[in-house]
N, C-alpha and C positions, 0 to 999 in steps of 0.2 A: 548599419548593424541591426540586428533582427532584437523582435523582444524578447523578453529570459523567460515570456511565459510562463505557470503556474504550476504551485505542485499542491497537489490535494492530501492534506493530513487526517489519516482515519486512528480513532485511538481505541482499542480492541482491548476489553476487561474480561479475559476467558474465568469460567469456572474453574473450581478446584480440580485436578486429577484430569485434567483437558489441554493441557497446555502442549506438551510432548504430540499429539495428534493432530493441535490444530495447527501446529506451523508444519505438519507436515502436510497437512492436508490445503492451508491454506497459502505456503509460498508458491507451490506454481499457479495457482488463481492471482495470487499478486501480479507473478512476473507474465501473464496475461493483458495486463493493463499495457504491453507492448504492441497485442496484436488489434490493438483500438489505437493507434497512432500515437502512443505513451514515447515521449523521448526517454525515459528511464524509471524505473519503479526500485522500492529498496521495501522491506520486512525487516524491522527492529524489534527484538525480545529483551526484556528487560533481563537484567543477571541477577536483580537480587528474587524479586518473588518468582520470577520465570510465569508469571500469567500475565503481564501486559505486555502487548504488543503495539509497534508504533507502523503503520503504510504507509508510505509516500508514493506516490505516482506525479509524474512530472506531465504535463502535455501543454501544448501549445496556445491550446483556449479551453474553455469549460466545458464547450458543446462533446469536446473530445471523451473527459471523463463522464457526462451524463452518456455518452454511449456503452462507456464500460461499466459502469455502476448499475445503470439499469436495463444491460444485457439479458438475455435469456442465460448465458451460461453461467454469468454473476448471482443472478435470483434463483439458480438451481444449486450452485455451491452453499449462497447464503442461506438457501433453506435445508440442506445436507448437515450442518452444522447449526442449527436453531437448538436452541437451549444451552449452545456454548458457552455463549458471552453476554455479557449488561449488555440489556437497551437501554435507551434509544441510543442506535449508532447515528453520528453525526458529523459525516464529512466536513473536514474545514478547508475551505478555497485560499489558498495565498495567491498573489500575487508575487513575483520570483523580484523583489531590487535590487538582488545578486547574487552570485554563485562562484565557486570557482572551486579547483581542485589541485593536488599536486601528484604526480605521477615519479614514480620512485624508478630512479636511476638504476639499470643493469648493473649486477654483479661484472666486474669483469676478470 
């Protein structure tokens, strides 16, 4: 069995009157974290204030997201959007000790 590898949690504090733009601007930059060998990425918007946002990107080892994170296309979006959000941002590394999911049965 393979290891469940890691998913890196980024926690995104948009400014006021930015929220609407920035997941527009910033879910396909997420779902990017694919074309770095990302087994799966997700973008969480919180429902009550609608300005935090939660990233997950999953990959396989670290070396994986230090390539997406500090990309050129990464450090062109993160600077596209400066003075969006709270600094300092600060990826957090998990380690994956499980996972699993449940796939909803066909209508029939």
């Amino acid at each position: 069995m393979s290891e469940p590898g890691y998913a890196v949690e980024i926690n995104w504090s948009v400014t006021p009157f930015r929220g609407d733009k920035f997941e527009e601007i910033w879910t396909p930059v997420a779902e990017a974290a694919l074309d770095y060998g990302a087994t799966g990425w997700a973008l969480f918007r919180n429902t009550d204030g609608l300005l935090d946002f939660t990233q997950y990107a999953f990959f396989d080892d670290k070396v994986g997201f230090d390539r997406y994170w500090y990309s050129d296309e990464l450090l062109n979006a993160r600077e596209e959007i400066a003075g969006w959000y709270v600094v300092p941002l600060l990826p957090i590394v998990h380690k994956v000790a499980g996972m699993g999911s449940l796939s909803p049965e066909p209508a029939k």
